[in-house]
Residue, then its C-alpha position, 0 to 999 in steps of 0.5 A: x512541467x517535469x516532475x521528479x519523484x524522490x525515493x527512499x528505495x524502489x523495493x516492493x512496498x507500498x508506497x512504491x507500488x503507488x509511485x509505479x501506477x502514478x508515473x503509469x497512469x501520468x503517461x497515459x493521461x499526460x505524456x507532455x509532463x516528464x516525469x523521472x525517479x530519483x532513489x536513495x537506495x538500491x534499484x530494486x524490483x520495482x525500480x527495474x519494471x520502470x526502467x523497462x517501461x522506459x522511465x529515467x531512473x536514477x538508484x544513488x545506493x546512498x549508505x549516510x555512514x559512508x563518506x562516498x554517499x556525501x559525494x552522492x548528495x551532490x548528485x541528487x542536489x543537480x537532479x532536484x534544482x530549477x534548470x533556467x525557468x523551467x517548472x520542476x515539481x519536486x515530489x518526495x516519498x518518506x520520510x528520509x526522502x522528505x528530509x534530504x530531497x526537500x532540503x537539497x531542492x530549497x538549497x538549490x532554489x527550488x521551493x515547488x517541493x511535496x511530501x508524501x507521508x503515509x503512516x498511520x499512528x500505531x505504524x509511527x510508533x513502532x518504526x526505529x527509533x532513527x527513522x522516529x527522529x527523522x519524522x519529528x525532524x521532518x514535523x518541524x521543518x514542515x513549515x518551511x520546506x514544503x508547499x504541499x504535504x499528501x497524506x494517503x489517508x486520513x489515518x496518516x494526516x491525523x498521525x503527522x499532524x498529532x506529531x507537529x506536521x503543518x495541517x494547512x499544507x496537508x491534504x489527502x490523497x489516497x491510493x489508486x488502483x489500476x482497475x485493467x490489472x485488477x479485474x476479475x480473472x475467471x481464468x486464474x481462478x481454477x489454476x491458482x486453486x489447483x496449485x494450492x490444492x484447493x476444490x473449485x466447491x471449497x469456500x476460500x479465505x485469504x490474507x496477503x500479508x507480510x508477517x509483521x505484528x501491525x498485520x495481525x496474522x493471529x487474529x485471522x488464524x483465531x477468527x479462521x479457528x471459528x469460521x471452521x467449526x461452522x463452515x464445512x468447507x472454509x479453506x485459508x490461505x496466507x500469502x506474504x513474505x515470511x508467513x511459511x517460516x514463521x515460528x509463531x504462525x506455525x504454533x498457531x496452526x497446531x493450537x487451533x488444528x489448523x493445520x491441514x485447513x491453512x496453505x502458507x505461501x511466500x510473497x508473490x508479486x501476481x497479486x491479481x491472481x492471488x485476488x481471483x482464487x480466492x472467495x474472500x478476501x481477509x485484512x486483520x491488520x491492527x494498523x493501517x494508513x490505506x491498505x493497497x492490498x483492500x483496494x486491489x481485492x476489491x477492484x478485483x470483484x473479491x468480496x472483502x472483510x476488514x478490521x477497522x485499521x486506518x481508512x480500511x472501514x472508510x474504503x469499505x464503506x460498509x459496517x457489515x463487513x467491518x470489525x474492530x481491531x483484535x477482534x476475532x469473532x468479530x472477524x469470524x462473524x463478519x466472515x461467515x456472513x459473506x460465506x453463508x451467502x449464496x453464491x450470487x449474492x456474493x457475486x454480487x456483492x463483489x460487483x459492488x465492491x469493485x463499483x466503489x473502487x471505480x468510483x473513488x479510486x480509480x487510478x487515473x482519478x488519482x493521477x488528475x489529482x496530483x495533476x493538478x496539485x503540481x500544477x497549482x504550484 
């Protein structure tokens, strides 16, 4: 059997980190399945780690307002057919490639072909109004053109589904986490702290984010405004594309005096190292599917609060560090319960956080899915 993966781009982003550690996880598990990427896009960071891992990857760089991209299709039509009787699994990610590799594969007649669909309602309705129309498509031609369609998360069935999407063939498969790159590094504790600035005794608070309104940055600076009259010793950080030169965040910190308690920091790919200097981990989103960013904090012993955006309570898993969306002092309480814990008992309650990752989601777990989804078809 050969799988191959059909892409939007190969930037960092979700869906493309997931891809990265199934294709991984699929080698390690199963060498004997071929598995290659096919990219609309740009190559992008991710897409050069694969090739450097030794992946065949192909970046077609298509622009659908440029007549040479037509001649691209081609290219991916050959890569997305059946040669001779050989079983080909054709798995596409979003939308966009949803559409086109799922059509071209059916053209070529290859019928073995999923779709991987991700957004959670609130995401749906505040993407473009092109990609909107690419999804309403894709929910209309969801009977016919997939076998198979994995949603990561509940969050997302229910949004595609509610849109038209053909709830038989949706099944849920959610993220995994690399639990060998996620795992508690006391090392990077002290050095990622004193590149911030930040005391070994300071209790610290982080939100890895890009600055986007469905993440909600506002809320954990409200809830942080909180935790400081409280906590003499709280500390944030805000690590994320955009969060140091963000005009509303930098009024926020004005308005609460936050100023001199907050450390911005632009996006960083050593997210592991991120997880290890902080105590606890912050998602204050207003909408998810499901939060690669929780998982990776919690593989990593970080103790983690969240709203209740998408599958965020469900991989949690516990009400008491749960909040509804919005809701600042709901954040800020959940927050102070951790922070006010002794020392060991939120050790311990890290512990047992990154237990429920080892059980639920692991990434090797989730690869065996797949597995045998491709294999049933």
């Amino acid at each position: 059997m050969k799988v191959v993966h059909v892409i939007t781009g190969l930037g960092q982003g979700g869906a493309e980190a997931m891809l990265e550690k199934l294709l991984l996880a699929g080698r390690a598990s199963d060498p004997q399945i071929a598995q290659s990427v096919v990219c609309l896009g740009s190559i992008g960071a991710v897409g050069e780690r694969l090739l450097r891992a030794g992946f065949t990857v192909r970046a077609l760089e298509l622009s659908l307002s440029a007549p040479l991209s037509l001649l691209k299709l081609r290219l991916l039509g050959g890569a997305v057919k059946v040669p001779g009787d050989e079983a080909v699994v054709i798995q596409t990610w979003l939308w966009h490639a949803d559409l086109l590799g799922g059509l071209l594969a059916r053209l070529r007649g290859n019928p073995r072909v999923v779709w991987n669909v991700r957004n959670s309602m609130p995401a749906l309705a505040s993407t473009k109004l092109r990609s909107r129309g690419v999804a309403w498509l894709c929910a209309r031609l969801s009977r016919r053109v997939p076998q198979r369609i994995v949603c990561n998360s509940r969050a997302a069935l229910r949004a595609h589904v509610a849109i038209g999407y053909d709830a038989d063939k949706c099944v849920v498969l959610p993220n995994g986490f690399d639990l060998t790159t996620f795992a508690r590094r006391e090392g990077a504790r002290s050095s990622t702290r004193a590149a911030w600035g930040v005391a070994d005794d300071d209790l610290l608070v982080g939100m890895v984010a890009r600055v986007d309104a469905q993440k909600d940055h506002a809320t954990f600076l409200r809830a942080a405004s909180i935790v400081a009259g409280h906590v003499a010793r709280a500390r944030f950080v805000l690590v994320g594309a955009g969060v140091t030169t963000d005009h509303e965040i930098r009024a926020l910190l004005e308005e609460l005096q936050l100023t001199g308690r907050v450390v911005l920091e632009e996006r960083r790919e050593d997210i592991n190292n991120v997880m290890a200097g902080l105590d606890i981990f912050c998602l204050a989103s207003r909408s998810e599917g499901f939060p690669n960013v929780l998982g990776e904090a919690m593989a990593s012993s970080t103790p983690s609060v969240t709203t209740d955006a998408g599958d965020s309570a469900q991989i949690v898993g516990d009400p008491r560090f749960v909040c509804p969306v919005g809701d600042a002092p709901g954040l800020a309480a959940c927050l102070q319960r951790v922070l006010e814990m002794p020392a060991g008992d939120r050790a311990a309650l890290g512990a047992a956080q990154r237990r429920s990752i080892e059980e639920r989601f692991s990434i090797a777990a989730v690869w065996s899915s797949y597995r045998d989804l491709y294999e049933s078809l």
